[in-house]
C-alpha positions in Angstrom: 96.2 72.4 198.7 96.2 71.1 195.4 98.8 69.8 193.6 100.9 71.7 190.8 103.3 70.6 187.8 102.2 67.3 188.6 102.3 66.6 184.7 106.2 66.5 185.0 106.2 63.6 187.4 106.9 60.3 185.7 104.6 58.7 188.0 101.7 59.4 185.7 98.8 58.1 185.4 99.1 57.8 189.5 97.9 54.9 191.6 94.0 53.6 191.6 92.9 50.7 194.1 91.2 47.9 193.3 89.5 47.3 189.5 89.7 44.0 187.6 91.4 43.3 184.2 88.0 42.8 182.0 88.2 40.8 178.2 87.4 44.0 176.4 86.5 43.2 173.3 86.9 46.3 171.2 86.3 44.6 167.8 84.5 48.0 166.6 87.2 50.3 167.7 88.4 51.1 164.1 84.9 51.1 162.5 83.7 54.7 161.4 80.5 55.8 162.8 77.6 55.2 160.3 74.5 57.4 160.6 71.3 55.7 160.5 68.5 56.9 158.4 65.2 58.6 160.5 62.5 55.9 161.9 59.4 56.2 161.1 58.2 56.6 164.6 60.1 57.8 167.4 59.1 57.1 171.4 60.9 60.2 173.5 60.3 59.3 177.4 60.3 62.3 179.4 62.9 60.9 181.7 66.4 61.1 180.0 68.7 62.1 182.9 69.5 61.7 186.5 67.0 63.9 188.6 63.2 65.0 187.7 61.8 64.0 184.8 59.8 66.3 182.6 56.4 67.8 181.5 55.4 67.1 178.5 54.5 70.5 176.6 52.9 69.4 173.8 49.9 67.1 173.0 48.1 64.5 170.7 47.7 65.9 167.3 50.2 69.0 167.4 52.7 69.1 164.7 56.7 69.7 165.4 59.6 69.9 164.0 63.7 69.1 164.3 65.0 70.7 167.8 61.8 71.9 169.2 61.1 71.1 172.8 58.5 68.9 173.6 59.1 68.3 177.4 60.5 70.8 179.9 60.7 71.0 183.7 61.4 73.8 186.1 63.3 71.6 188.3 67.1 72.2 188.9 68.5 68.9 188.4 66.7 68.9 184.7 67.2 69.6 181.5 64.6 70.0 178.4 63.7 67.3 175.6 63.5 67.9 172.1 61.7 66.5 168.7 64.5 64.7 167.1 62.2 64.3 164.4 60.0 66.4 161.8 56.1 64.9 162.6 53.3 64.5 164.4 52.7 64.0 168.0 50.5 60.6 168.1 50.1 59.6 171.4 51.6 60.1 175.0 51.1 57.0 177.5 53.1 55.6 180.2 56.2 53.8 179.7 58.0 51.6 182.0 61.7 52.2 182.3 64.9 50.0 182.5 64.6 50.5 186.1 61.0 49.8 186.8 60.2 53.4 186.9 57.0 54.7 185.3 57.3 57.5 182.9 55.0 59.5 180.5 56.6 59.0 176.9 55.8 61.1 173.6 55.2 58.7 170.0 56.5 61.2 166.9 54.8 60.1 163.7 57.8 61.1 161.1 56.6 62.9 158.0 60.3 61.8 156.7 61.3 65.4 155.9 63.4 65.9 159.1 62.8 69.7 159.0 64.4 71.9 161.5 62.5 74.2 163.8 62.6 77.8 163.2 63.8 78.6 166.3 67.2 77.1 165.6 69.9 79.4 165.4 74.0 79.4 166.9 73.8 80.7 170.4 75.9 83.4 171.6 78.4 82.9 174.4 79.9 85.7 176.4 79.7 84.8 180.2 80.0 81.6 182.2 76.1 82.4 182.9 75.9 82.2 179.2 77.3 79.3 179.3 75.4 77.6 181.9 72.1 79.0 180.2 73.2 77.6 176.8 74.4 73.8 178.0 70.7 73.5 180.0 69.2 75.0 176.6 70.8 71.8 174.4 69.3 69.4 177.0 72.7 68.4 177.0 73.2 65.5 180.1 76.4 63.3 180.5 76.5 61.0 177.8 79.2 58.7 178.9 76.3 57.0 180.9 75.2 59.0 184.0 73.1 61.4 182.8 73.9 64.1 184.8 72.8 67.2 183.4 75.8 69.2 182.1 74.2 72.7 183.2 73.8 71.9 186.6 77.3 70.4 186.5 78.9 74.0 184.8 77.0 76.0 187.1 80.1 76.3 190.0 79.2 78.8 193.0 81.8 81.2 193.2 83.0 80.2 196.5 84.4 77.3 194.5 87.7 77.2 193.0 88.1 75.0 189.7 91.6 74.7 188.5 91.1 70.8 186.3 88.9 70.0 184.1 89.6 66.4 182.9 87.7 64.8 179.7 86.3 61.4 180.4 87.5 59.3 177.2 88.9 56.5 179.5 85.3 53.6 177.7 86.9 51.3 179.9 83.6 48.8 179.7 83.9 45.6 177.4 82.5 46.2 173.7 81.6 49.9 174.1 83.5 51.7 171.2 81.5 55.1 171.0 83.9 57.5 173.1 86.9 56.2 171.3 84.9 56.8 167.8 84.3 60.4 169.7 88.1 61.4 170.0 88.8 60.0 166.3 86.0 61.5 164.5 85.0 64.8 166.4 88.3 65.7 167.7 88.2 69.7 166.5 85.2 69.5 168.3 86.4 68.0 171.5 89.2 70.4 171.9 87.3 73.3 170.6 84.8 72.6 173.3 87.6 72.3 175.8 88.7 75.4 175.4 85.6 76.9 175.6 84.8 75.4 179.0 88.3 76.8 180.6 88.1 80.1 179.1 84.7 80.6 180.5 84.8 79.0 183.6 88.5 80.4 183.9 89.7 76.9 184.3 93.7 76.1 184.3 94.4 73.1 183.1 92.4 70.3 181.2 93.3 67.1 181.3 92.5 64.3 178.3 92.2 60.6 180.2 92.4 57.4 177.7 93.2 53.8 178.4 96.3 53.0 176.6 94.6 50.2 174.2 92.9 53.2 172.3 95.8 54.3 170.5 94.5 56.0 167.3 92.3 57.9 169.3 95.6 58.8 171.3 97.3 60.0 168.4 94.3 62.2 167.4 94.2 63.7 170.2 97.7 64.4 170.9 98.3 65.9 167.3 95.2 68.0 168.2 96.7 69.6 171.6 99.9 70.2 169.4 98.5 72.7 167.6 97.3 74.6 170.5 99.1 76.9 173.3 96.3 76.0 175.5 97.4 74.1 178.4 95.8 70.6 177.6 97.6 67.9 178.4 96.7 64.2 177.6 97.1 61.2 180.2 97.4 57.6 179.0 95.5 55.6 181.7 96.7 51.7 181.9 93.8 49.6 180.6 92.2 48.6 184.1 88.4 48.4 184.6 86.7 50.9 185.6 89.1 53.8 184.9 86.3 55.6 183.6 84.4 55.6 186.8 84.5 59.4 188.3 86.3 59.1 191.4 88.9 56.4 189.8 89.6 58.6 186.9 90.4 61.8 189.2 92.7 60.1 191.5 94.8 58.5 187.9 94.7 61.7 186.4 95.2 64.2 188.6 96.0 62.0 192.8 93.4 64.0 193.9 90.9 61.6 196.1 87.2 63.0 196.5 86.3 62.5 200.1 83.6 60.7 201.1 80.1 62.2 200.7 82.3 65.2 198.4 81.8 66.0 195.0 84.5 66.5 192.0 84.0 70.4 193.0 85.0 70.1 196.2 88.4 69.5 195.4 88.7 71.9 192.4 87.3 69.4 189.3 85.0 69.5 186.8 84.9 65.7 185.0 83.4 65.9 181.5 82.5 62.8 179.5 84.6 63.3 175.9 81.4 63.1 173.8 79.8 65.7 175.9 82.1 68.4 175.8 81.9 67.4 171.8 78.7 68.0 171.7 78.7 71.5 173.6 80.9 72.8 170.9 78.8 71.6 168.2 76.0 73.2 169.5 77.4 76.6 170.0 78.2 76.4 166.4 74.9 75.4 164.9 72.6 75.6 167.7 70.9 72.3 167.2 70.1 70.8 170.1 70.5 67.1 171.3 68.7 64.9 169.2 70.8 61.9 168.0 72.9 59.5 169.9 76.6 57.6 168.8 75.7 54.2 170.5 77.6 50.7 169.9 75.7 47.8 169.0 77.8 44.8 169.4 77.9 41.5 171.1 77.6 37.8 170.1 74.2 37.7 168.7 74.2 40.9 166.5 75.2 40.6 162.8 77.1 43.5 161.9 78.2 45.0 165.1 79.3 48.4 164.6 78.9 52.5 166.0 75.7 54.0 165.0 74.5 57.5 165.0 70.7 56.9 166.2 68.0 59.7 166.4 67.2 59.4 170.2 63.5 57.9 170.8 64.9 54.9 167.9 63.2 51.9 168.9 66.3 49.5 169.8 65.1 46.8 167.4 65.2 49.3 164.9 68.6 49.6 165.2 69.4 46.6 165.4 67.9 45.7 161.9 69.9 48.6 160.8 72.9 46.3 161.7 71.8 43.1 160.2 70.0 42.2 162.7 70.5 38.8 165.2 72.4 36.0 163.9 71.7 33.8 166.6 68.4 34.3 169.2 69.4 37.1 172.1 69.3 35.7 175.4 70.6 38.7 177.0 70.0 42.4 175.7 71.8 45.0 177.9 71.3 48.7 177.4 75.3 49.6 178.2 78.1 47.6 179.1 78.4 44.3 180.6 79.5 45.7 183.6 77.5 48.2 184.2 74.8 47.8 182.1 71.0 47.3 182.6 69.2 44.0 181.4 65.8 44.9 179.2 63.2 42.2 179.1 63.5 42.7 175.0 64.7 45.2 172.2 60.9 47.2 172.0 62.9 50.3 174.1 63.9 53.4 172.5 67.3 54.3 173.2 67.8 57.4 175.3 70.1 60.4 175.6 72.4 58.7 177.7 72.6 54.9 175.6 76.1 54.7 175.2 75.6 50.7 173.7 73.6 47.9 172.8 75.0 44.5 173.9 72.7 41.1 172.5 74.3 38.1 173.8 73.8 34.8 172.8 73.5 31.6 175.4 76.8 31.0 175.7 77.9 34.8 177.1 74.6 34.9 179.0 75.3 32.2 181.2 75.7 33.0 185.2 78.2 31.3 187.2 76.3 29.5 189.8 76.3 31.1 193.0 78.3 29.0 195.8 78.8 29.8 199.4 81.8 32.4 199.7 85.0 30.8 200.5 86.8 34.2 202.2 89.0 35.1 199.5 88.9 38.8 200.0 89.3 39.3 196.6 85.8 41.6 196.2 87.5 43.6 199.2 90.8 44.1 196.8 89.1 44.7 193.8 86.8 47.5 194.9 87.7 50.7 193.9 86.5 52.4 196.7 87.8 50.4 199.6 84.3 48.6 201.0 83.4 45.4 202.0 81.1 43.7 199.5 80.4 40.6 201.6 79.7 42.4 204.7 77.3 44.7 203.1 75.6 41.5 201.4 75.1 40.0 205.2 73.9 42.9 206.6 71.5 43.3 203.5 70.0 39.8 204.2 69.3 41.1 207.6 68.5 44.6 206.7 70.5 45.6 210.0 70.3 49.7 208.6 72.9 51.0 211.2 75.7 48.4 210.0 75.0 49.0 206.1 75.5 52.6 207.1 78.4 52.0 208.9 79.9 49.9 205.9 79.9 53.0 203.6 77.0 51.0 201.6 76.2 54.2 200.1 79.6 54.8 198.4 79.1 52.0 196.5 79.2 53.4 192.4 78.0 50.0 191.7 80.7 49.5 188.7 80.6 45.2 189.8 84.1 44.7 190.1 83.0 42.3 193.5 80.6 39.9 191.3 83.1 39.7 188.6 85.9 38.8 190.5 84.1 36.3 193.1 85.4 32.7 192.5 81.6 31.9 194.4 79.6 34.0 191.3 77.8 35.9 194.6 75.4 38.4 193.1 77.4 41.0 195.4 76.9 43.9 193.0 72.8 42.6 193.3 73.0 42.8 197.3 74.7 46.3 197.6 72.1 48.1 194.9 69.3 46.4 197.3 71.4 47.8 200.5 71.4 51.3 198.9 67.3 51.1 198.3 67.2 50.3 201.9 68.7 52.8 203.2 67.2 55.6 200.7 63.5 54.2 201.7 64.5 54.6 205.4 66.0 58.3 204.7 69.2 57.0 205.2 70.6 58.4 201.8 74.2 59.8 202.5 77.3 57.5 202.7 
């Protein structure tokens, strides 16, 4: 049974395990978004979300314009791709991902005139099937990193009762600033959208999570539910890494715990990133699909770090001349957070639906502790949010015994690297557990 009228109880936010207090490093917090000017070529990879990538549905030589879909797949876990750009296609090769992954990717000549396609126009919403059809139609995915396409997400059997819907604006990664810009300058839209999502999905309460060191965007916000009779209520999460993380933040803002092998559904949820649900009510009001990204570029090496709105397919270095450029020579270029974040062997990438951040590092913040033996602290055990055993599951990686790595939960794992930042030994635990995971997933052994 679910609780009720929990938003009275002066224990709020409730109590998370584990996390780590991270040096967060927000020095772009109060710096408005500035939109960067079209490239002159954009490179769209056809693999911009968690689940099957797309077909590409044009080829070399055609001509497209602003919005118009240029990669599509009939898979469920999908979504489609647009032209974030007026042009010409020029090419479509194979592009390596972040991940190792081999994808086809589309190169967009830009004839500079940005010119939208014809077959832009507001959509109209009547029915949660509406709905549903509309979010897949924006190729909207998560974009508070995930990916998860948002139509797949919306699209709740009827067996399935959803009474919360909580708004992801905890950003509780170092440097990332791009939620918090979110709540301050599209906060109409972030309500708007909110509403939108209960009355359709007849949905009774939504729930607004933010770390407490975001306080302008808490004041936005909370004037913002003021002027509404909706029930919205906003929940001031302490400033604890990673409080952003799916699981964490429904447990803080709701004590709700999603059970092992469960989804947010399963215990009446829906967890929306803040920018998404943004984005849904933009597009219900103009109908233009996802094209452009708010990304932060920060981090010792870049010049003028700041939030950017990006056309998605940018080439990073592009954007990163937009900002100045380096003021000292990268030696670490993450695509996301420190945390979380993947490492890219340089700035040739295009940024992707889902790009949250750019983080250069110079020398100095790229350095990796050296990696002793482990001294039996236990402090990866108390730091991990969901209750496992990092340095068991690293033994049992290094001798791929399957049955104990299942046994250990390795699959549970949402790989946020609380263990590898807390060890005093710098163990690579974080490293060990993704490899446990492959291990188990190329053995058939996928569920936790």
């Amino acid at each position: 049974m679910f609780l009720t009228g929990y938003f009275k109880s002066s224990s709020l936010p409730f109590r998370t395990r584990g996390g780590v207090k991270v040096p967060h490093e927000k020095s772009t917090a109060l710096e408005k978004t500035v939109v960067m000017p079209a490239p002159k070529q954009v490179v769209i990879t056809t693999l911009q979300h968690i689940g099957a990538p797309c077909v590409p549905v044009v080829k070399t030589g055609d001509s497209v314009k602003v919005g118009d879909i240029i990669a599509d797949s009939d898979k469920f876990i999908s979504a489609p791709i647009h032209s974030s750009v007026s042009g010409t296609i020029s090419k479509i090769s194979k592009i390596i991902m972040p991940d190792g992954a081999k994808v086809d990717a589309i190169y967009i000549e830009s004839d500079g005139l940005g010119e939208l396609s014809t077959k832009i126009k507001p959509p109209k919403l009547e029915t949660k099937e509406n709905l549903i059809k509309i979010a897949r139609e924006s190729g909207l995915v998560g974009l508070g990193g995930a990916g998860f396409p948002t139509h797949v997400k919306l699209n709740v059997s009827d067996d399935k009762k959803i009474d919360t819907l909580i708004i992801n604006a905890a950003e509780c990664e170092p440097y990332i600033t791009s939620d918090n810009r979110a709540a301050i300058e599209d906060t109409s839209d972030v309500i708007s959208g909110i509403i939108t999502v209960k009355k359709m999905l007849k949905i009774d309460t939504a729930i607004i999570a933010v770390e407490d060191n975001k306080p302008h965007a808490i004041k936005m916000l909370q004037d913002a539910i003021n002027t509404q009779k909706e029930n919205i209520n906003l929940v001031k999460l302490k400033s604890r890494y990673p409080q952003g993380a799916e699981k964490v933040l429904i447990k803080a803002a709701s004590n709700r715990v999603v059970p092992i092998g469960k989804l947010p559904l399963d215990i009446g949820c829906i967890v929306m990133n803040i920018a998404s649900i943004a984005f849904l009510s933009k597009y219900i009001r103009n109908g233009i699909p996802l094209i452009e990204k708010r990304i932060t570029i920060a981090g010792s090496a870049i010049k003028k770090p700041q939030n950017v709105t990006a056309l998605i397919g940018t080439p990073i270095s592009e954007i990163i001349k937009f900002c100045g450029g380096y003021k000292t020579e990268p030696k670490k270029i993450l695509m996301g957070g420190p945390m979380m974040g993947i490492a890219l062997l340089d700035d040739t990438f295009p940024i992707l639906k889902n790009t949250n951040a750019i983080l250069a590092l110079d020398e100095n913040d790229a350095i990796l502790p050296e990696t002793q033996d482990c001294i039996r602290c236990g402090k990866c055990i108390e730091s991990c949010p969901m209750g496992l055993m990092p340095t068991l599951i690293e033994s049992n990686v290094n001798s791929k015994d399957l049955k104990e790595l299942q046994k250990l939960d390795t699959m549970n794992c949402m790989e946020c690297g609380c263990c590898s930042f807390i060890c005093p030994s710098g163990r690579p635990l974080v490293q060990a557990i993704r490899l446990g995971k492959k291990l188990l997933k190329d053995n058939n052994i996928s569920k936790p």
